[in-house]
N, C-alpha and C positions, 0 to 999 in steps of 0.2 A: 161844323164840328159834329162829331157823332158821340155820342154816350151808352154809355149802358143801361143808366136809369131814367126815368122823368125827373126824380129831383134833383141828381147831379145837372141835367139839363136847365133844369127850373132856376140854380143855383148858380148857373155860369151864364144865363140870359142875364139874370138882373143885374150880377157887374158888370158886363159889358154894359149892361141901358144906362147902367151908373158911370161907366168911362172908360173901365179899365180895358187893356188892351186884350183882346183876343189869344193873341202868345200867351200873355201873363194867367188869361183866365187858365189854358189848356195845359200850363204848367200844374195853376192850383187842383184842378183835379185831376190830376194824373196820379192812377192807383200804381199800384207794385208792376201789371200790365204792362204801365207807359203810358201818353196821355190819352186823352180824348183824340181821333183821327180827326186832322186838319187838311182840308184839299181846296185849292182852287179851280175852280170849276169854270173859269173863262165868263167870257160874255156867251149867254145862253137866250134862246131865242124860249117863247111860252111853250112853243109844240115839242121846244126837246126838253120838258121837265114834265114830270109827272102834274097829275090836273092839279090835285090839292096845293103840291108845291107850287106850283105856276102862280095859283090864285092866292097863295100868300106872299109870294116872294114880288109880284108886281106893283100890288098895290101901295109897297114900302118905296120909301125914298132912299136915296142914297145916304148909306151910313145906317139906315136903320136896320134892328134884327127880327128875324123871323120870331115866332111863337112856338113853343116846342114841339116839334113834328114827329109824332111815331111813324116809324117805317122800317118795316122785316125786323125785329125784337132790339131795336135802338131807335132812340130819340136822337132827332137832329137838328140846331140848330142853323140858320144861315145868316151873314151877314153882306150885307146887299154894297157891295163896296163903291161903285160907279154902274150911274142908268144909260145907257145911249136909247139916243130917239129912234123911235122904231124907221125902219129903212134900212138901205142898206146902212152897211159900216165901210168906211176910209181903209186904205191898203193901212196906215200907220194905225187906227187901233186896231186891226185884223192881225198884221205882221206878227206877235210877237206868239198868236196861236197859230199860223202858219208857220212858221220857223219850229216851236213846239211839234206838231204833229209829220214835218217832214221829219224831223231828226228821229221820232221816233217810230217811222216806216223803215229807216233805216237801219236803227239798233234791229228792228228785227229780222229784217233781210239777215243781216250779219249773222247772227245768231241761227237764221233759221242753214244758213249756208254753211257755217261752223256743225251744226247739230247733224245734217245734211252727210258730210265729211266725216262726222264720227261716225254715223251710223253705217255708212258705205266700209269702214274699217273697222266695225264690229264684230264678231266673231260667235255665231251664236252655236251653244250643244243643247242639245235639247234630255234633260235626265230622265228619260226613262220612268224607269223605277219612281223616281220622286212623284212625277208626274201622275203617274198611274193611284199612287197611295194617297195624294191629293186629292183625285176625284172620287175615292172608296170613301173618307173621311166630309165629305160634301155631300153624301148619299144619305 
């Protein structure tokens, strides 16, 4: 979960270590905004997390929450959902982020071939005058 503040942070750690659920916390502080961002982040190996996060998020058990982490002008919590032992990982807990990230090689193929297409059938005029009183006003 990401925040804007340390104490909104501070204030959705401790219900969570109290019990309540994660949704519910991100509901409770959810400003005019919209909530605190919520992402699953898969199973992550130490070397693809930042060091600090690495060295907090390892040490936690499964089900435990992180300590509030500043990083780039938001405080973030994590909750450590399920550990696997270091090694590899089983095609079936791997699967469900492989399926994940083919599907979305593909939205962008699509997109990138849709966008491809438009731009092929774009029409471009280039104004002139506009152009010119643009870079006079930039001077």
């Amino acid at each position: 979960l990401l925040f804007g503040s340390p104490e909104e942070a501070a204030g959705a750690r401790e219900k969570i270590v109290r019990g309540a659920s994660p949704d519910d916390v991100a509901k409770r502080f959810s400003s005019g905004e919209g909530p605190p961002i919520d992402a699953d982040l898969g199973f992550l190996t130490r070397e693809e997390l930042p060091g600090e996060v690495a060295a907090e998020l390892f040490q936690l058990p499964a089900g435990g929450v992180s300590r509030v982490i500043p990083r780039d002008k938001t405080h973030s919590l994590f909750l450590v959902v399920q550990k696997s032992p270091s090694g590899s990982l089983s095609y079936g807990e791997k699967a469900p982020e492989i399926r994940q990230e083919l599907e979305r090689r593909r939205r962008e193929a699509a997109f990138r071939s849709w966008l491809d297409a438009q731009v092929a059938k774009a029409e471009v005029q280039i104004q002139e005058g506009i152009l010119a009183k643009l870079s006079e006003e930039r001077k």
